[in-house]
N, C-alpha and C positions, 0 to 999 in steps of 0.2 A: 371672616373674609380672608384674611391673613391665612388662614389653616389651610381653606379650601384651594389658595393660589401656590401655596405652597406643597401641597399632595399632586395636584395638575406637574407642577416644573417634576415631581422626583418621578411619575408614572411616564411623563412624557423623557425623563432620562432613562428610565430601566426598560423603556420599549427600545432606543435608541440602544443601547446596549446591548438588548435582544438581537438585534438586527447583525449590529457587527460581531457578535458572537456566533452567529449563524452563517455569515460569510465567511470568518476563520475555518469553522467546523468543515462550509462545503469545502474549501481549500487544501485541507487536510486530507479527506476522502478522496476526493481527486488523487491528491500527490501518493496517494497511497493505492489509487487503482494504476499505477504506474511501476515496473519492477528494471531496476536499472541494474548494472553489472557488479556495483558495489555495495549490494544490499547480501546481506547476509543467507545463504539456502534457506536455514532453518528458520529465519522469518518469512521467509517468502513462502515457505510451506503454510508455515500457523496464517498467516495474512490471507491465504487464499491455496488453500487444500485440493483447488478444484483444477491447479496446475501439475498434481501428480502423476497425471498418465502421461502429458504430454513432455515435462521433464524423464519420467522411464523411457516413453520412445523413441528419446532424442539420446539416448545410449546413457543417462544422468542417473546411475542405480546405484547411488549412494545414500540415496536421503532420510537415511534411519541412521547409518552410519553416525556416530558422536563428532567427527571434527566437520560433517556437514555443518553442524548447528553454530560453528564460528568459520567459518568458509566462507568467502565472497564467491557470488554466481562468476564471476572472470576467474577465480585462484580453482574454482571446482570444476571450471572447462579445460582452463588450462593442466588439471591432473587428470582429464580425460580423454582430451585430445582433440577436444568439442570447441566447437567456432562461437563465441562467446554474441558474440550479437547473433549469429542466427539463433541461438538457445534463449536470448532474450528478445528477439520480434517473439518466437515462437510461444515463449510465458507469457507474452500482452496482450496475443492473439486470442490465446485460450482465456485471458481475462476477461475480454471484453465479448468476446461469445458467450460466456458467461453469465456475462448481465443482462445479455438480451434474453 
């Protein structure tokens, strides 16, 4: 009896666990379909490869370049001459077109 009330309490804590683990997760994903001005080119490339065209079109033809890959999306407009928020609607656009 004891065994069986106590297997119930630890399945009923590692579902509960399950749970809030999987809310962190979506939270993550979320924050991560999200590309703000101080997030690094070269992650924003690896995180989502499918903003390369619209990065080139936006006059952004650095991103093979080596200080891309420690450059913030604001430090790599501002060495282009690029309006930092519109280059970043324009990468959340392209993300979210994306998904659909």
């Amino acid at each position: 009896m004891y065994r069986k009330k106590n297997t119930n309490t630890l399945q009923r804590c590692l579902e509960e666990e399950i749970i809030m683990l999987k809310s962190i997760l979506k939270k993550f994903e979320d924050m991560n379909d999200t590309v703000t001005q101080d997030m690094l080119v070269g992650d924003i490339v690896r995180l989502h490869p499918e903003v390369v065209d619209t990065l080139l079109a936006q006059g952004m033809h650095c991103l093979g370049c080596p200080s891309s890959q420690k450059e913030s999306l604001a430090n790599a407009c501002m060495v282009h001459g690029l309006d930092p928020e519109k280059i970043t609607t324009a990468v959340n656009v392209a993300i979210q077109a994306n998904k659909q």
